[in-house]
LUMRO-926497 format. One line per 4 residues: number of its first residue (from 1); their letters; for each residue x, y, z of C-alpha. Coordinates in pm, 1 decimal. Example, Ala and Ser with C-alpha at 12.3 -4.5 7.8 and 13.67 -1.06 7.14 Angstrom:
1	AS	1230.0/-450.0/780.0; 1367.0/-106.0/714.0
# end
This chain:
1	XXXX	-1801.1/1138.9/-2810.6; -1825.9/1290.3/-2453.7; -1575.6/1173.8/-2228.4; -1779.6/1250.8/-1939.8
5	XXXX	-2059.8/975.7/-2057.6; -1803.6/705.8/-1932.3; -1805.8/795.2/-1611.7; -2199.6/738.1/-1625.7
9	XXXX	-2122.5/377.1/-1847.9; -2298.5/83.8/-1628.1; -1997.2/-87.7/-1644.2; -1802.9/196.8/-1518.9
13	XXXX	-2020.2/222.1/-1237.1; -2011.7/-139.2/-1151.3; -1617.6/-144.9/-1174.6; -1577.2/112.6/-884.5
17	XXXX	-1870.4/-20.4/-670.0; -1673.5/-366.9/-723.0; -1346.6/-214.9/-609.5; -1508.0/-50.8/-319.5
21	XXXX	-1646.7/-380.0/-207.6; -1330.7/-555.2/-227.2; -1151.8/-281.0/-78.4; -1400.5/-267.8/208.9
25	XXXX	-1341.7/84.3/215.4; -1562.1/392.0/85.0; -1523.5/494.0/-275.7; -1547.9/829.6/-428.6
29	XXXX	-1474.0/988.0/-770.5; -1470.1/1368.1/-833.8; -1392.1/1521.2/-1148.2; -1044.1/1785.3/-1097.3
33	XXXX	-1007.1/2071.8/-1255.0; -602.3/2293.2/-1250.6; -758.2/2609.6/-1119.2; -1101.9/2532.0/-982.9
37	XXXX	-949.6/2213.8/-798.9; -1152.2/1916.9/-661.4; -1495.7/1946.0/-787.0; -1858.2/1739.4/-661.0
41	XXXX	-1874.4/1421.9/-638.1; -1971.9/1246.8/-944.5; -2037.2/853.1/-762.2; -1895.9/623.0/-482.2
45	XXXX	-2005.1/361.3/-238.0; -1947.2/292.6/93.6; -1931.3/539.2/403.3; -1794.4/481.3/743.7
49	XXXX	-1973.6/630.5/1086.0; -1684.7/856.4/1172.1; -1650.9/1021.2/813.8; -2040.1/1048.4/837.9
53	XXXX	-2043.1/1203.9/1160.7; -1728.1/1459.7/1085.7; -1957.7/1561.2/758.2; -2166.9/1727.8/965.0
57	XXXX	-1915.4/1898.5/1233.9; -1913.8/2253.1/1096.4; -1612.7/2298.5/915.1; -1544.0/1893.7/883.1
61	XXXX	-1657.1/1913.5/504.5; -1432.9/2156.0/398.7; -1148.0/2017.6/608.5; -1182.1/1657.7/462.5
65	XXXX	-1198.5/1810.4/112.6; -850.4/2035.6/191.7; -682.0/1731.9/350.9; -730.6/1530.4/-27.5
69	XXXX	-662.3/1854.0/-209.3; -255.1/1783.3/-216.2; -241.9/1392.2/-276.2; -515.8/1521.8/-591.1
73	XXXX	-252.9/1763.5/-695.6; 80.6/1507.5/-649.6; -158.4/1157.1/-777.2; -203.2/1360.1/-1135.6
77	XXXX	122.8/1487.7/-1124.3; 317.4/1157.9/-1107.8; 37.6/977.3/-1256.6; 16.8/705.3/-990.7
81	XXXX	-188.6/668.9/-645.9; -52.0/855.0/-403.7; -82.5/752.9/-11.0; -177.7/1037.2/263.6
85	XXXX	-331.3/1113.9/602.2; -626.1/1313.8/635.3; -712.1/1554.0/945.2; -828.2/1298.5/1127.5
89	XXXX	-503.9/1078.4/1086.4; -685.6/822.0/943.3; -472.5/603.5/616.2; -639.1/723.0/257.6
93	XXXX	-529.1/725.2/-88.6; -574.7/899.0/-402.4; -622.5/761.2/-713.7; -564.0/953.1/-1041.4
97	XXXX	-816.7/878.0/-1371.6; -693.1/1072.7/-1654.4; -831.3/1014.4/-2078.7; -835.3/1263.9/-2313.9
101	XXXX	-1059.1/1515.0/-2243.3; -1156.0/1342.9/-1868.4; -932.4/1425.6/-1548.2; -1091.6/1294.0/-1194.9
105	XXXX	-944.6/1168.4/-877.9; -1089.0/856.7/-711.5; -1064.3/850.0/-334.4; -1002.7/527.9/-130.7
109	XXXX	-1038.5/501.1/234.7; -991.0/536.5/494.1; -854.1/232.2/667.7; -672.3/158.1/950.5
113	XXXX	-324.7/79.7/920.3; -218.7/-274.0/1072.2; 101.9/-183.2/1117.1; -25.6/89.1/1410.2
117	XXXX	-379.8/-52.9/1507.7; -430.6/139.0/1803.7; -310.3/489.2/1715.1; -668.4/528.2/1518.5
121	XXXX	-909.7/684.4/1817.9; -629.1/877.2/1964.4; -504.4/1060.3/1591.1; -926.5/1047.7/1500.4
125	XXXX	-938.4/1224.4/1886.8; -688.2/1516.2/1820.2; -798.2/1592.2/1478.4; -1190.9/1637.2/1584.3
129	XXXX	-1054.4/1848.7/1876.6; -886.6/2101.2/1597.6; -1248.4/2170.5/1441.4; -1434.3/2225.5/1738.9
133	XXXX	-1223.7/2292.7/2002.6; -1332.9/2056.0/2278.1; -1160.5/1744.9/2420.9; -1236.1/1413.1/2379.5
137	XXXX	-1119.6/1099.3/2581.8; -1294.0/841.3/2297.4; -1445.2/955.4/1956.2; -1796.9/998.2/1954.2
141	XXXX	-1888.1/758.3/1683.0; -1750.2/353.3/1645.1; -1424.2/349.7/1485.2; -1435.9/-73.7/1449.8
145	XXXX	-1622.4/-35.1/1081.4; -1255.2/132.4/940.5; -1107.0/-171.7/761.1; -757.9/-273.2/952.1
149	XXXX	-532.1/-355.2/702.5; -183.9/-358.2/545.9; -86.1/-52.1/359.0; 90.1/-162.6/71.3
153	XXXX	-252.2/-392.8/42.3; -526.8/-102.3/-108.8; -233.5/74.1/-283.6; -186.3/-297.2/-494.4
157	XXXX	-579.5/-262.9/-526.8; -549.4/66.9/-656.4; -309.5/-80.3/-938.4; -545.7/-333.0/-1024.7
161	XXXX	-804.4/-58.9/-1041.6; -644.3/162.7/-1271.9; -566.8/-141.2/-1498.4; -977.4/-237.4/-1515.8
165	XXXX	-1057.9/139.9/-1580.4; -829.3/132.1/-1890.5; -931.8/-162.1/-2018.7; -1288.9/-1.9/-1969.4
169	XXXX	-1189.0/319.4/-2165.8; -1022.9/136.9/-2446.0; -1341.2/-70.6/-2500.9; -1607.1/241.3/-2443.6
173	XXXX	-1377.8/431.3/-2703.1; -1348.6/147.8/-2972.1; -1746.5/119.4/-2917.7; -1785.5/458.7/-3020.8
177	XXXX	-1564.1/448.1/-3293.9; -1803.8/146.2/-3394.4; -2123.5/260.3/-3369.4; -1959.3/609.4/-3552.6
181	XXXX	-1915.2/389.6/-3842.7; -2197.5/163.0/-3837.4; -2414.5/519.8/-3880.7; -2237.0/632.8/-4184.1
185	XXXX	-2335.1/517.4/-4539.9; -1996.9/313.5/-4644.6; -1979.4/116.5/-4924.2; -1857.9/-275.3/-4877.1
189	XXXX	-1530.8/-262.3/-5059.3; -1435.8/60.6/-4822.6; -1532.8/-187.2/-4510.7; -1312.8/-449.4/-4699.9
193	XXXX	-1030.6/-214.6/-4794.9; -1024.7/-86.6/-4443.1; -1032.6/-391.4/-4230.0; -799.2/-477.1/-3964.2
197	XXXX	-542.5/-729.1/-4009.4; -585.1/-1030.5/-3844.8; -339.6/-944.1/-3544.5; -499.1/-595.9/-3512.7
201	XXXX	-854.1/-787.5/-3494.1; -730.4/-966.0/-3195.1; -586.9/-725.4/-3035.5; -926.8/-515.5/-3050.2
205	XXXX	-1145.0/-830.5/-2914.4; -929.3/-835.1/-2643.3; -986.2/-489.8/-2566.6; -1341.1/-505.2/-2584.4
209	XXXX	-1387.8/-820.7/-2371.6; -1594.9/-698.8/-2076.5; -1519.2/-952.1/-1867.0; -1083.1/-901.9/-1874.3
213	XXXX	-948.9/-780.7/-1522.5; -634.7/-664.5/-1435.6; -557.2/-1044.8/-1308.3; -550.1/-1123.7/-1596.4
217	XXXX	-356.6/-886.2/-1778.7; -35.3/-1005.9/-1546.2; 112.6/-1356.3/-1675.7; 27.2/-1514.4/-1325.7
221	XXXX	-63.6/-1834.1/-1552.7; 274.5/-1817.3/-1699.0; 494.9/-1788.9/-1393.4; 274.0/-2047.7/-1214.8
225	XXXX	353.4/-2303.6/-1523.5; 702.7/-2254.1/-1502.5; 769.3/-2276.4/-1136.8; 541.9/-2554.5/-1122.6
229	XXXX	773.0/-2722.8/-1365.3; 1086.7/-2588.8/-1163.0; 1178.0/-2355.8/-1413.0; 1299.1/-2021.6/-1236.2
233	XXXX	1480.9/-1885.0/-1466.1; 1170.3/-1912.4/-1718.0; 953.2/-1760.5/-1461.9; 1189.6/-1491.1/-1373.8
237	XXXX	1213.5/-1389.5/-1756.6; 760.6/-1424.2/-1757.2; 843.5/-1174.0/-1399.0; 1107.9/-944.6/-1574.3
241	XXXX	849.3/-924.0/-1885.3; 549.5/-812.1/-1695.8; 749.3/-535.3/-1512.8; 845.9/-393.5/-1835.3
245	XXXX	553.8/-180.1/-1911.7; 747.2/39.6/-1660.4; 921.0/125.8/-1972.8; 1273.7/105.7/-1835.6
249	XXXX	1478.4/-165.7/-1746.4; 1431.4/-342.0/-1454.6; 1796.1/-279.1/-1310.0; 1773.7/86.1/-1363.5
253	XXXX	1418.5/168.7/-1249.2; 1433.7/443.3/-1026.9; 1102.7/515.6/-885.2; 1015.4/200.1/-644.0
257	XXXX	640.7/332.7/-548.6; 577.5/176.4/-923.9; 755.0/-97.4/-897.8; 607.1/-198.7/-598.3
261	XXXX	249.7/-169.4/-721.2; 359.6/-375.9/-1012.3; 465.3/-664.8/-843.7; 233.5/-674.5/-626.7
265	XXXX	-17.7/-758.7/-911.6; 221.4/-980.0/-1083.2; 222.4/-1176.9/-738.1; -118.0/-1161.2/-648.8
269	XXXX	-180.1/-1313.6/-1049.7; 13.7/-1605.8/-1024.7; -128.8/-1685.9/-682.2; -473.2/-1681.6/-828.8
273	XXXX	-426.4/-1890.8/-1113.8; -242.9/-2158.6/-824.8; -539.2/-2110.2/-629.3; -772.3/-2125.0/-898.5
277	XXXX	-629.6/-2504.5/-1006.7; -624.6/-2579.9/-651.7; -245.5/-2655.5/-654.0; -244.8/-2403.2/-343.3
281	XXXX	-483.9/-2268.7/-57.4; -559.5/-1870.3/-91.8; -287.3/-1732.0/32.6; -476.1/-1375.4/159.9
285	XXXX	-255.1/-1361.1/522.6; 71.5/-1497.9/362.1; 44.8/-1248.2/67.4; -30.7/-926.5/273.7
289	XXXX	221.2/-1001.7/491.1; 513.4/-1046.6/234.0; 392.8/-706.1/119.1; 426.9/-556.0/414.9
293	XXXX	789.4/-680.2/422.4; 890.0/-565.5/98.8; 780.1/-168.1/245.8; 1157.8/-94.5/227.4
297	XXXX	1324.4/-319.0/-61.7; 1526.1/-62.1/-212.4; 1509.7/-198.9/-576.1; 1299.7/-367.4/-860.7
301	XXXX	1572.0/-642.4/-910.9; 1532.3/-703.1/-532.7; 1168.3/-716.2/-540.7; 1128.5/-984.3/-801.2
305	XXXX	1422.4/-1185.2/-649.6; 1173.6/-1199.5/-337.5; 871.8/-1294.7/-519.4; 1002.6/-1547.1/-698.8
309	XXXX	1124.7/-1691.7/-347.0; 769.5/-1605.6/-193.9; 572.7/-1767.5/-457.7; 843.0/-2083.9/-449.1
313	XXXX	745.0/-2147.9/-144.9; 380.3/-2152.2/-200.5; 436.2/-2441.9/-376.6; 414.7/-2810.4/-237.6
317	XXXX	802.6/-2908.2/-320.0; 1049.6/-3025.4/-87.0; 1331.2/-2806.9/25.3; 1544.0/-3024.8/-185.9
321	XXXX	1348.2/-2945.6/-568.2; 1346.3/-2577.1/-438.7; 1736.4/-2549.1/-378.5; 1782.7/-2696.5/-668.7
325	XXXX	1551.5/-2489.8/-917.6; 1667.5/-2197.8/-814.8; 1978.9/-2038.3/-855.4; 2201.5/-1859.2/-513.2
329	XXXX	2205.4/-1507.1/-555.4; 2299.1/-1240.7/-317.4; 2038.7/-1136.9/-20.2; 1952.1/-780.1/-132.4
333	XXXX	2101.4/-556.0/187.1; 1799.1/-405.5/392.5; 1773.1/-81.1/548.0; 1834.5/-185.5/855.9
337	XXXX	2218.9/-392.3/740.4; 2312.0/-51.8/564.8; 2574.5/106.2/751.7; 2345.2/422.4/799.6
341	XXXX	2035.8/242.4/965.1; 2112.4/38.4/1291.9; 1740.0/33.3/1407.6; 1617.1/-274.0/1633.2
345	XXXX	1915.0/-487.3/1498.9; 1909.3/-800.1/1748.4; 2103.9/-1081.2/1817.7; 2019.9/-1420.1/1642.3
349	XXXX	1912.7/-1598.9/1989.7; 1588.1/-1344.8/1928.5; 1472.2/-1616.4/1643.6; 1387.7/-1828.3/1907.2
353	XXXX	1062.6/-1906.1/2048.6; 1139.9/-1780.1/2399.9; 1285.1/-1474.6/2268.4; 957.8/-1416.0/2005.2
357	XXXX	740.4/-1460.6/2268.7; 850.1/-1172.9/2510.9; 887.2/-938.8/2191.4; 499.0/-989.4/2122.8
361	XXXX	448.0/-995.4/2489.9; 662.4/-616.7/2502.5; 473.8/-479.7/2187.9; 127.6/-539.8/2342.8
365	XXXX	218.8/-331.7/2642.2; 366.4/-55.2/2468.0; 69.1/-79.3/2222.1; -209.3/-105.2/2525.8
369	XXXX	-37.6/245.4/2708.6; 75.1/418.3/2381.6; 455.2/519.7/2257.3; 329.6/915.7/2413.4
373	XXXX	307.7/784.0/2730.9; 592.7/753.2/2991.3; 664.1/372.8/3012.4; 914.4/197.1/3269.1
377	XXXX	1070.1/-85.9/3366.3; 844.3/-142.3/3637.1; 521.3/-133.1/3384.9; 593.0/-362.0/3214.2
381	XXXX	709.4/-576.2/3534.7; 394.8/-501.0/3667.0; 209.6/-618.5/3386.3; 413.2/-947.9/3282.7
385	XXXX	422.0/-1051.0/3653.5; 798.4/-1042.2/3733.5; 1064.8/-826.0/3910.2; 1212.5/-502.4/3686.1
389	XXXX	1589.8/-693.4/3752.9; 1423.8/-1047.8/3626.0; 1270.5/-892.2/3274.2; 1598.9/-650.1/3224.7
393	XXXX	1810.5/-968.8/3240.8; 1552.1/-1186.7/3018.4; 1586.7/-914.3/2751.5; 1935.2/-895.5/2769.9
397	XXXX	1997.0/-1218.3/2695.9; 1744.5/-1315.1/2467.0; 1716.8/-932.6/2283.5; 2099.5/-831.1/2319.2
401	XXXX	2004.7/-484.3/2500.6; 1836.7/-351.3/2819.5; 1484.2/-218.0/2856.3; 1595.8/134.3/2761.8
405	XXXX	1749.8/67.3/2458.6; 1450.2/-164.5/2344.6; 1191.9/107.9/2420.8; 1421.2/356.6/2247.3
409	XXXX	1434.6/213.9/1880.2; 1076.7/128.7/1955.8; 1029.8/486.9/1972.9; 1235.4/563.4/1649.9
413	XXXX	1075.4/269.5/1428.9; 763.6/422.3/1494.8; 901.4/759.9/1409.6; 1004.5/630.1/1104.2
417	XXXX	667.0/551.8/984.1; 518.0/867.3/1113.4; 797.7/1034.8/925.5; 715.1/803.4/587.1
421	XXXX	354.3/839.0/627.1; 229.2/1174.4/719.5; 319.7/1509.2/685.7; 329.2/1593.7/1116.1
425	XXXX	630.5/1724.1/1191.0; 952.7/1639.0/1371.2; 841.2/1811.8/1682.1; 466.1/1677.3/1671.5
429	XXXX	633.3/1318.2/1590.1; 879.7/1329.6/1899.7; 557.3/1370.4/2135.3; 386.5/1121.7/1951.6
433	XXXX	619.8/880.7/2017.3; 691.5/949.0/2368.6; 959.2/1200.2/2378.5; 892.7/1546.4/2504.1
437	XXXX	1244.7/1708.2/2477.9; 1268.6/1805.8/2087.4; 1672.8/1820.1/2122.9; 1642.2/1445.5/2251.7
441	XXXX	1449.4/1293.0/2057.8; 1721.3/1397.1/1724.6; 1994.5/1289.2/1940.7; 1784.9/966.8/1949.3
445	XXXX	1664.8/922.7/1618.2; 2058.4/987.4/1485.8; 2171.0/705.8/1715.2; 1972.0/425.2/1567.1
449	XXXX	1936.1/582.0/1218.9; 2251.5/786.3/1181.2; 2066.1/1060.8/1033.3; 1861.9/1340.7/1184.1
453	XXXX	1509.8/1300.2/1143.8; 1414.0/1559.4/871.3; 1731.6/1428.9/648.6; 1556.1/1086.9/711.0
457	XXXX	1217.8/1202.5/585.3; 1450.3/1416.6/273.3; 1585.7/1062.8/237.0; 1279.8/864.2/145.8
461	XXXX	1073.4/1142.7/-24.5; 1003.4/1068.4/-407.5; 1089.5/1367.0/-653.3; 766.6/1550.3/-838.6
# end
């Protein structure tokens, strides 16, 4: 058998076009090698205008194929997809694909991270000006066919992806092994004396059923059933049992990235299979956006104590059934309640509407001039229609701080992700964000964080 024929298998081949489609994202696979490194590209779908147009930049080739060449090395290493930002600053993500005999990345993107919409043409800006030199107020190609989306969102398809592909390799292997033996001369009582038992025989049709997704591999059907019968703690033991293929317990798992992934799928199951019966609506927009929330849950045991609530109240029960199904347990402490983290903590009068409404209304304007401009008071005065003295005293009261300190954990929550996201570093971060003076913008960063900004990004890194 040669490994390499799967990667040339129709179904193969459909499977990745499929996940490129659903991604809405190009798709590429090249085949890796220790010492040679990434090698041509074997298939793919999809291509964006900017990707196309940097392709034939001189240089842009070669600088797209060094900006994937570490998330390659790290995605095999750890043996799980592995998130990065390529020369352009646009989101990507590496996928690994390792069988016996068969190692390949797959490479997904890029997209354009909704959590920081319109940082895309500026980053896409600075790294064409590093190829050729020359400035450039817009980027010469459209930028609007780059997918906007949630992060957490193609790194749950990736999952799902990975899950398909083995289910594809189990079945192309135990075809083999079939059409191996159909070839040979055996003799009925050797077929007879070597047939699988009956549990064995299952287990190999439902490897070989080209149809099974990775849906379906999670017991969404399960966990629907039971909280549809108000049984939490069954569906939290159907939850606990599909995160155990992480091979440790779920109190001691220590690496969250796969965690994450994990129940992500076990989520997006179960809200199929309600979807699918019609007990719910899709949930697309509600989904991606409790993923994005869970970005910092510290902990597997806190991650399926907020599914569980997510998915509870998908469901058409009253507040009543709901309180009663499921059991109190203790909020899991976020980032920003640890003693360590005091970024944007505001008062509890900004839950209400008034106080919502001028925190979208702020976070278009500092979106619309960009965190590396200078922004004042009087902007944003300007812009909302009121004096400087009547917005300073609007956000006091409704936002528990002046203008200053608003714009200033602005500034660091966007340094955060910068520092969680790419590889720039502090000093490149502290002008993207707005803050020129290098000593500053630490001083700034330990206020709100209590923790200098490379101890932060030492903080959150995973070990190889």
């Amino acid at each position: 058998m040669n490994p390499a024929d799967f990667l040339h298998d129709t179904a193969t081949r459909r499977l990745l076009e499929r996940a490129g489609r659903a991604a809405g994202m190009p798709l590429s696979l090249h085949p890796y090698d220790p010492e040679l490194g990434e090698g041509l590209r074997i298939c793919g779908s999809g291509a964006c205008q900017a990707c196309s147009f940097i392709a034939g930049v001189p240089g842009g080739r070669q600088a797209c194929r060094d900006s994937r060449a570490m998330p390659s090395v790290q995605c095999l290493r750890q043996k799980r997809p592995i998130p990065f930002v390529c020369h352009l600053g646009f989101a990507c993500l590496s996928i690994p694909v390792t069988f016996p005999g068969l190692t390949c990345v797959i490479s997904l993107g890029p997209w354009n991270p909704a959590e920081a919409p319109r940082s895309l043409e500026f980053d896409a800006c600075q790294g064409l000006e590093t190829l050729d030199g020359n400035r450039y107020a817009t980027f010469p190609t459209r930028l609007d066919d780059i997918r906007v989306t949630v992060n957490a969102a193609p790194l749950a398809l990736a999952e799902w992806l990975i899950a398909d592909l083995q289910a594809l390799w189990e079945a192309f292997v135990a075809g083999h092994t079939q059409n191996l033996l159909t070839t040979q001369e055996v003799d009925s009582d050797s077929l007879q004396a070597n047939a699988p038992r009956s549990s064995e025989a299952t287990a190999l049709r439902s490897i070989q059923r080209p149809g099974l997704t990775a849906l379906e591999q999670y017991p969404g059907k399960a966990i629907a059933t039971a909280l549809m019968a108000g049984d939490s703690a069954q569906a939290r033991l159907h939850f606990e049992g599909a995160m155990a293929p992480l091979r440790q317990p779920v109190s001691t798992i220590q690496e969250p990235g796969a965690a994450h992934l994990r129940c992500a799928a076990i989520v997006a199951s179960t809200l199929e299979h309600l979807a699918r019966i019609g007990h719910i609506r899709p949930a697309a927009d509600r989904f991606t956006a409790w993923l994005d929330e869970q970005a910092e849950t510290a902990s597997a045991e806190a991650l399926i104590r907020s599914a569980l609530a997510f998915l509870r109240k998908q469901l058409p029960t009253t507040k009543a059934a709901t309180k009663a199904a499921t059991p109190a347990s203790p909020k899991a402490p976020s980032l920003a309640e640890s003693p360590t983290d005091t970024t944007l903590q505001i008062s509890k009068s900004a839950q209400s509407p008034q106080a919502r409404k001028l925190e979208k209304n702020l976070k278009a304007i500092f979106r619309a001039r960009k965190l590396q401009n200078e922004i004042t008071l009087q902007d944003v005065a300007t812009e909302l229609g009121e004096t400087p003295s009547a917005i300073s005293h609007r956000m006091k009261k409704l936002l528990g701080m002046h203008f200053s300190e608003y714009l200033g954990r602005i500034r660091v929550e966007e340094a955060k992700r910068l520092l969680r996201q790419t590889r720039l570093s502090a000093t490149a971060i502290a002008k993207r964000v707005g803050v020129a003076d290098q000593s500053h913008f630490s001083k700034l960063f330990k206020k709100y964080t209590g923790m200098t900004p490379l101890n932060y990004r030492k903080s959150i890194q995973r070990p190889s």
